[in-house]
N, C-alpha and C positions, 0 to 999 in steps of 0.2 A: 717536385722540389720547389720551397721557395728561391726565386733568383734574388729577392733583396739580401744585401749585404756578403753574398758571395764575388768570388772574382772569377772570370771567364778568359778564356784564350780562345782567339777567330782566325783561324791561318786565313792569307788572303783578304785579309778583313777593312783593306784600303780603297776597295770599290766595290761594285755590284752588291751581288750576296752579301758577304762577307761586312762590309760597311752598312746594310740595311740591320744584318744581324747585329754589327755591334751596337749600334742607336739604339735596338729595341733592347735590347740588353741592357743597356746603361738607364736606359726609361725606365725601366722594370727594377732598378735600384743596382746593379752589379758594375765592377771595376773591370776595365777592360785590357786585355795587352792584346793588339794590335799587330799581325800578324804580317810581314811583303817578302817578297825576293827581290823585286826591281821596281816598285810603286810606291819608294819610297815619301817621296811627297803627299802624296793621295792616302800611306798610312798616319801618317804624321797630321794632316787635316781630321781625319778619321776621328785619332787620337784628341784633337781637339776640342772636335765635338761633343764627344763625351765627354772633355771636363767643362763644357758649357753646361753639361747637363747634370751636371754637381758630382759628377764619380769622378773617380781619378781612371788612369790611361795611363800606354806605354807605348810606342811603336817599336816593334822588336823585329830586326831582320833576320831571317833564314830560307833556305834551302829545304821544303820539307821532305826531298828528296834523297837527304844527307842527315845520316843517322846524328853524326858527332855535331850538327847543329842545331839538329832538333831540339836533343837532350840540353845545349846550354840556352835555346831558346826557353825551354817550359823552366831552367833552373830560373833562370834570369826574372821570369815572369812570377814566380814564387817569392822569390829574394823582394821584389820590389814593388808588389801590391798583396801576396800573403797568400796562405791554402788553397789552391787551385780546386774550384767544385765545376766546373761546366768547361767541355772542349768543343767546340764548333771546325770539323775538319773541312774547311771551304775551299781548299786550295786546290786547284786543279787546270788540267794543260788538256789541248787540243789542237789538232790542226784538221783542217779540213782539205779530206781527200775523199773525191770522188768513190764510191764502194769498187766500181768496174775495175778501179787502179789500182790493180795488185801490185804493181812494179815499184809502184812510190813506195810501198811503206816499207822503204827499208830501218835498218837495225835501230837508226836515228829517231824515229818518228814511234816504234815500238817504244824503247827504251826507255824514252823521257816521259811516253802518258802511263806506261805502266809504273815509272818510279814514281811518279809525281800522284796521280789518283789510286794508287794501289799501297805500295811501301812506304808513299806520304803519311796517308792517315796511321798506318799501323806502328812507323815507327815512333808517330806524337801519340798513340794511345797509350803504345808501352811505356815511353817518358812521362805521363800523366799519370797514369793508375797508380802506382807507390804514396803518389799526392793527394788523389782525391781517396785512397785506402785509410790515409793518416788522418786527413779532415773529417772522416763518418761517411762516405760516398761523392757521390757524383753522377754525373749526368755526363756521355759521348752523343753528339749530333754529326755522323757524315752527309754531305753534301754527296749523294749521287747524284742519278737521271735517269729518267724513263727509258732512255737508250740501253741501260743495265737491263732491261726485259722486252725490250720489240724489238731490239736488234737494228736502229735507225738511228742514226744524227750524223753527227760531222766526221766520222772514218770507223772502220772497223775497229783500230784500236780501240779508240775512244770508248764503244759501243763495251768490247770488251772486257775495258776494265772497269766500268763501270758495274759489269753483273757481278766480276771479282770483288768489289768493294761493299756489293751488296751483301753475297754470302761472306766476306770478311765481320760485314756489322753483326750477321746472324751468330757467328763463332765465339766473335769478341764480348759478344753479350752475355754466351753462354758462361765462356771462362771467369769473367769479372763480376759475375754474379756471385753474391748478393748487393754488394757494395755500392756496386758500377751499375748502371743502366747505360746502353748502348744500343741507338735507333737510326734510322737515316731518313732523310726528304728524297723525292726522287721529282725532281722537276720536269717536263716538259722543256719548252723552250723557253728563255730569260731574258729579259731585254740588259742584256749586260753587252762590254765591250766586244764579246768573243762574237757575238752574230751584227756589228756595227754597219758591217760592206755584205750582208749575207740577205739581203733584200728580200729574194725570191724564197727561198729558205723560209724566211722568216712567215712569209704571207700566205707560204703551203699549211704551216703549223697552224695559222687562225683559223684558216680557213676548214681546217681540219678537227677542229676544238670545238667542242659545243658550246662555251660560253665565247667564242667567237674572238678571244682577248687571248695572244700569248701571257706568260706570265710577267709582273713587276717581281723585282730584288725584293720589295718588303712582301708580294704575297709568300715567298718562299721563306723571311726571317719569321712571320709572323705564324708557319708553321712549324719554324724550327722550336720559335719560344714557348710553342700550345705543348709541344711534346717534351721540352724541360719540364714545366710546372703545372699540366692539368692532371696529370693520373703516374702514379707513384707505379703502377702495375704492368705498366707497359714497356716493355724491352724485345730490342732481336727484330723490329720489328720495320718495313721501310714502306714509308706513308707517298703515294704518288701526288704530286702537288701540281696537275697538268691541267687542269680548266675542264677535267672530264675525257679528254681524250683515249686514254688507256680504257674506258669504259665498254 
């Protein structure tokens, strides 16, 4: 799909990922709304970037863990830059708990990563699809992780719903077909804020990586935007974006 002249929505789109994807997006010609739950500032900068870079922008707050916010978020985003064709579901929560600690992960620690990376995206693709059905299609990007298939990173949860979110993109492709195309990235490890204090962590993953580099925010936007607009035939399908390591 061509991204010039369409409009895009990036949950979480105020830092890391989410912020790389919107730059590249708004480069590539598209209007952005601007996705936080609590980063608000850092959406709002986001947002400004792309209108340095001649598109227009929005910073738009929600919960994508809360259905009735979701829905006035994508209306919102509709109403105030036009036909929604590209969703980028980048939003997502973790905490890191050692695997051995079964005790930690109580109801709390379940709860929020499966609402947050599982119910998140589904509940914006639902709120999206009616949109991008009316505009002639669209394009869905979720934001997993390789942890969705090795079974490794920062808690079992985490790990867990991540493979949820995989066979989520695989369903949601099928359903919104022919319209919808629906793919995911599955990253490795990001130099985003979530591994900032995670040092050791961090220096197992390089050194584990055959190109010997964890990933940058934009190696993973610049995956997300090959899979909007290089090949019209590709759906259902989740691209590992890890420096070779899943290899």
């Amino acid at each position: 799909m061509e991204i010039g002249g369409t409009v895009a929505l990036v949950t979480g789109g105020g830092t890391g990922i989410g912020r790389a994807t919107a730059l590249r997006l708004a480069a590539r010609g598209a209007d952005v709304a601007v996705n936080y739950s609590r980063s608000k500032d850092e959406a709002e900068a986001t947002a400004e970037e792309v209108r340095r870079l001649g598109r227009r922008a929005m910073a738009l707050c929600a919960d994508v863990a809360r259905d009735d916010e979701v829905r006035r978020m994508v209306e919102e985003a509709v109403g105030g830059l036009g036909p929604l064709r590209i969703l980028v579901n980048n939003a997502g929560w973790t905490e890191f708990v050692d695997f051995k600690d079964l005790d930690k992960l109580d109801d709390a620690v379940w709860d929020r990563t499966m609402a947050v990376n599982v119910k998140g995206p589904f509940y914006c693709i639902r709120a999206a699809a009616p949109h991008m059905q009316a505009a002639g299609g669209g394009v869905v990007i979720n934001v997993s992780s390789l942890a969705g298939s090795i079974g490794r990173g920062s808690s079992i949860p985490y790990c867990a719903s991540k493979a949820a979110l995989n066979l989520l993109t695989r369903m949601t492709a099928r359903v919104l077909a022919p319209a919808v195309r629906v793919n995911a990235v599955a990253p490795g490890v990001v130099t985003t804020r979530w591994v900032e204090r995670q040092t050791a962590f961090v220096r197992g993953a390089q050194m584990q990586t055959p190109l010997r580099r964890v990933a940058a925010p934009e190696d993973v936007a610049q995956a997300i935007v090959a899979l909007i607009e290089s090949n019209d035939f590709v759906t259902g399908q989740v691209l590992p974006v890890d420096g070779g390591l899943s290899a």
